[in-house]
C-alpha positions in Angstrom: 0.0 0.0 0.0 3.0 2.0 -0.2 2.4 5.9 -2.0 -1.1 5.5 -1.9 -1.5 9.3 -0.9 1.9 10.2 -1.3 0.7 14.3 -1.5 -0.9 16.7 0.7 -4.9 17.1 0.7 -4.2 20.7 -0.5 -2.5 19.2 -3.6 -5.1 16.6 -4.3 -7.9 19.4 -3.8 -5.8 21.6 -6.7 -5.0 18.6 -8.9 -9.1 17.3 -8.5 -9.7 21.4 -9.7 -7.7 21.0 -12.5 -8.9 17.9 -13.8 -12.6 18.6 -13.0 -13.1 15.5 -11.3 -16.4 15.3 -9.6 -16.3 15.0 -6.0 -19.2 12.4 -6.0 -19.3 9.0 -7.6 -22.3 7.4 -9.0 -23.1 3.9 -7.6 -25.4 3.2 -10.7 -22.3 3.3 -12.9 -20.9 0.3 -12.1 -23.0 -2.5 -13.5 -20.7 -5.3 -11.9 -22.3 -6.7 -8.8 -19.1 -7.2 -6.7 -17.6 -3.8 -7.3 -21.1 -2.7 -6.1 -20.7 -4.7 -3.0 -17.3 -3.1 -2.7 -18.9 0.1 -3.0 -21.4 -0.1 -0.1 -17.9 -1.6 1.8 -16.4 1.8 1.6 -19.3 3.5 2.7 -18.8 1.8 6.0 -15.6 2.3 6.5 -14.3 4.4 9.5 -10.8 5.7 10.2 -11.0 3.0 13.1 -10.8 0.1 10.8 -7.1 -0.7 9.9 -7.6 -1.6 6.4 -8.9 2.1 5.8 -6.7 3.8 8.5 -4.2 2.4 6.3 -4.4 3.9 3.3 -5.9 7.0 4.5 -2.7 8.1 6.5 0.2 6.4 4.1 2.4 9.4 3.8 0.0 11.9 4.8 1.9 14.2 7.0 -1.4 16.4 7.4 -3.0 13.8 8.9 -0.4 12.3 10.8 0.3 15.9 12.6 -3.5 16.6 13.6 -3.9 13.4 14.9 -0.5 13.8 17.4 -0.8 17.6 18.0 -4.3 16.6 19.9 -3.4 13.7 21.3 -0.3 15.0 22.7 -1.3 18.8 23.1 1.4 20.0 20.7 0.0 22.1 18.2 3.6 23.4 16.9 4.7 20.1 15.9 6.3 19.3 12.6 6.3 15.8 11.4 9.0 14.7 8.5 7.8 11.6 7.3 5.2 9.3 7.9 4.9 5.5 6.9 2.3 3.0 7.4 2.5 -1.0 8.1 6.4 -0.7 8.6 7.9 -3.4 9.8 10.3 -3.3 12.6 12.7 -6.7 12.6 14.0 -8.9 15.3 16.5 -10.7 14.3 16.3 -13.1 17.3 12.5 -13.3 18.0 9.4 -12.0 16.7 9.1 -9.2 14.9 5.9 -6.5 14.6 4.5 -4.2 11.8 3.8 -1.0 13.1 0.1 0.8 11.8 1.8 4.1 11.7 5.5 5.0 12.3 6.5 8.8 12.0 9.3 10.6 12.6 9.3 14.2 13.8 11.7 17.3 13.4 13.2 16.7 16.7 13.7 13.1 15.7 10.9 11.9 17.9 9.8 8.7 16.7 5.6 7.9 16.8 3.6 4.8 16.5 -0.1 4.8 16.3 -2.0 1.2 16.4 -5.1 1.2 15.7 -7.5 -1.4 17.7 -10.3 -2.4 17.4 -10.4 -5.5 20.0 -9.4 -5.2 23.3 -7.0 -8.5 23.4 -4.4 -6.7 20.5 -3.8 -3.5 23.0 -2.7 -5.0 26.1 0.2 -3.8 28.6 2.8 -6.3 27.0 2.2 -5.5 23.6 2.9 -1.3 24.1 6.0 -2.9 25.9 7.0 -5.1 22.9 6.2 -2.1 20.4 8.3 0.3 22.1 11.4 -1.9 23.4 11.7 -3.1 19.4 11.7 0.4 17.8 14.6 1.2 20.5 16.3 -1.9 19.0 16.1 -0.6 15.5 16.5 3.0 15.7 20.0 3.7 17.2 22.6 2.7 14.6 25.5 0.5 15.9 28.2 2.0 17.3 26.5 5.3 18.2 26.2 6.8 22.1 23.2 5.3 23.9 22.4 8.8 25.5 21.8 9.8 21.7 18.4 7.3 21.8 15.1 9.4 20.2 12.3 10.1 22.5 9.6 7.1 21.2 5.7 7.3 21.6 3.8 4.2 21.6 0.0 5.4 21.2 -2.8 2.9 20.7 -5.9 4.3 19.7 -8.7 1.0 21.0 -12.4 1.2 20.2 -13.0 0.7 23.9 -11.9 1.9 26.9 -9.3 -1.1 27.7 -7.9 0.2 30.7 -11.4 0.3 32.0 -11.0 3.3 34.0 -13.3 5.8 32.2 -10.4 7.9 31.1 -10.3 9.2 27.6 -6.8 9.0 27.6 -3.9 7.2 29.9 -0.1 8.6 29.9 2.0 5.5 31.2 5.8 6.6 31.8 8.3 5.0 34.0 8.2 6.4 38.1 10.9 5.9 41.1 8.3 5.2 43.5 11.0 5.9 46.3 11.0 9.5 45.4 7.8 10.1 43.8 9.4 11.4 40.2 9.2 10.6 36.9 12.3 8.1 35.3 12.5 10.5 32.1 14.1 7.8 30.0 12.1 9.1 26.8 9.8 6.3 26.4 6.1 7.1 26.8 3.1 4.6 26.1 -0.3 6.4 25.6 -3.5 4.5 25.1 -6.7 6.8 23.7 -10.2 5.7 24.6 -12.3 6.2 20.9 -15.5 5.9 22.9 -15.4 8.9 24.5 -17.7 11.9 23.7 -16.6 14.1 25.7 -16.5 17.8 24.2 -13.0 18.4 23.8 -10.3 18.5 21.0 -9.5 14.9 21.5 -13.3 14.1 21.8 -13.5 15.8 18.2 -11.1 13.7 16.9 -12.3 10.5 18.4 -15.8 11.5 16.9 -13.7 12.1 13.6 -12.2 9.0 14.1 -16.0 7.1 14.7 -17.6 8.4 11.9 -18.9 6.7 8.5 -18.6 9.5 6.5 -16.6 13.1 5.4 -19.8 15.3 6.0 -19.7 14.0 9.8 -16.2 15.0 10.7 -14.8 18.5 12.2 -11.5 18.2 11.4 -11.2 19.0 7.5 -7.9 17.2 6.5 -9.5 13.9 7.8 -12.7 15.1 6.6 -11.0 15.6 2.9 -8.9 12.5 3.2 -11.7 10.3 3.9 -13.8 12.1 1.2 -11.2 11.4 -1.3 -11.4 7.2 -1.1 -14.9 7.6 -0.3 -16.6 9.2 -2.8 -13.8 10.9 -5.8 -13.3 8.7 -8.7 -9.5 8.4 -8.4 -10.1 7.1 -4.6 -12.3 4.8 -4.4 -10.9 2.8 -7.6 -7.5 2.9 -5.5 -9.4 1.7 -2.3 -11.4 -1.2 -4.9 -7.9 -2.3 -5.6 -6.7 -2.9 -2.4 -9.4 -4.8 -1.4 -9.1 -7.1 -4.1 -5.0 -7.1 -3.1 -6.5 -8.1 0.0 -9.0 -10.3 -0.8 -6.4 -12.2 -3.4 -3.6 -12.6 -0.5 -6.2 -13.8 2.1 -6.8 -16.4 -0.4 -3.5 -17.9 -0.7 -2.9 -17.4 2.9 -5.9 -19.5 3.8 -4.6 -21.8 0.7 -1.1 -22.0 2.4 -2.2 -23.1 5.9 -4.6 -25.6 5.0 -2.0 -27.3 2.8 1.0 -26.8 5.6 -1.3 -27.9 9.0 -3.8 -29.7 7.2 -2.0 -31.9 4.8 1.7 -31.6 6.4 3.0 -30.5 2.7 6.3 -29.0 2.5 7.3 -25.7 1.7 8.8 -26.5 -2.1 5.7 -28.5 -2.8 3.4 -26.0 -1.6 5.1 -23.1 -3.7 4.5 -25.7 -6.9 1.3 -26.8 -6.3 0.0 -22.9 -5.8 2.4 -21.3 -8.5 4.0 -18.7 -6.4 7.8 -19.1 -4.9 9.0 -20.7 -2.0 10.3 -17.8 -0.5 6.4 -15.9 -0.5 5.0 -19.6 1.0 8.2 -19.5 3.4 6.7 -15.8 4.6 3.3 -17.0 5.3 4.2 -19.8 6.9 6.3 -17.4 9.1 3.5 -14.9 9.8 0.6 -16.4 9.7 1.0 -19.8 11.2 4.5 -19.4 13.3 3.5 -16.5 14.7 7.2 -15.0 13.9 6.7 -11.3 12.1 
């Protein structure tokens, strides 16, 4: 999904203008049934379901700096780059793909999860998350003291914590002497369900809604308009779930051959025509658990 909105929403609002794309797309057009189906799929989809949340915020730094600047109350911050479903390696053990993983202009580095079930966002995870990006950000060699200041931020449909917070700060404390550790790693969990009438209440609304005309905040509101309802969007948003749809296919194909059948990896990759080292991947992934 890499480059899907590799501009700004100001450029895709100027290029739309100069193209005269209409900003609304005609269901009746499409006479095939399953694009249709696709169609009314989109319609559903909220910036709270990671297939969408996806593509919606793949290089968009717009996005990316709303979404922290409330969450963290910093309104001047600059973010430099912005990827989505980056993986983070562990050469020993298992390894993650991040949702979102940013980088700002102080070198601050951000993951957002999204999550939608409460069992993905638990304590150990945020651990996991944020003890691997320490792992892969500070190149060999270099000063330990020169380690970026990392934020681990889950955004969870419910309130996991349970506390009827709309959002928890967890950083390291010396209980001894009652002050903070200030080691520069910081875990932040965001309640979604919470209505309360505040900035981050906005944006958890934002984040709720079904469609552009419900949200506040306009470069979500634009962003989510644009594979909603423009032309150009929705065909990229049509593609990806047929990407999807095609790989969930062979993945299902792969593990009913490997657990089911006991076939070998070489004999898999023949009898499904793809090569040993993508059935090797799955096999990894999906089955051993080992991202």
């Amino acid at each position: 999904m890499k480059g899907v909105l590799a501009y700004t929403m100001k450029d895709m609002n100027e290029e739309r203008k100069k193209q005269n794309i209409s900003s609304n797309i005609n269901v009746s057009n499409y006479k095939d049934s399953r694009t249709e189906k696709m169609l009314q799929r989109i319609k559903k989809f909220r910036l709270l379901d990671d297939d969408f949340m996806i593509v919606c915020f793949e290089n968009n730094i717009e996005a990316t700096e709303l979404v922290l600047s409330i969450i963290l109350e910093k309104p001047d911050i600059i973010v430099k780059t912005v990827q989505t479903q980056y993986t983070m390696k562990n050469i020993k053990g298992r390894s993650v793909r991040l949702d979102i993983y940013a980088t700002d202009a102080d070198n601050k580095k951000y993951n957002i999860e999204i999550q939608r079930a409460d069992k993905g966002a638990g304590a150990k995870r945020a651990r996991y998350n944020s003890s691997l990006i320490d792992s892969n950000i500070i190149p060999a060699g270099s000063d330990i003291e020169d380690l970026p200041e990392t934020f681990v931020i889950f955004i969870t449909e419910n309130d996991v914590l349970g506390k009827g917070k709309s959002i928890y700060h967890i950083n390291r404390y010396i209980e001894e002497i009652g002050e903070y550790f200030n080691d520069g790693s910081h875990i932040i969990y965001v309640n979604a369900a919470t209505t309360e009438k505040t900035a981050l209440g906005q944006l958890m609304s934002d984040f709720r809604a079904t469609t552009a005309d419900e949200m506040k905040n306009k470069v979500l509101a634009d962003t989510v308009r644009h594979f909603k309802e423009d032309e150009e969007g929705v065909s990229v948003m049509c593609k990806i779930m047929e990407e999807v749809k095609a790989e969930g296919e062979i993945i299902g194909k792969v593990k009913l051959l490997y657990q089911d059948f006991g076939m070998s990896i070489s004999d898999i990759a023949i009898k499904l025509r793809i090569s040993n080292e993508e059935v090797e991947k799955i096999v990894k992934e999906e089955i051993l658990c080992v991202k």
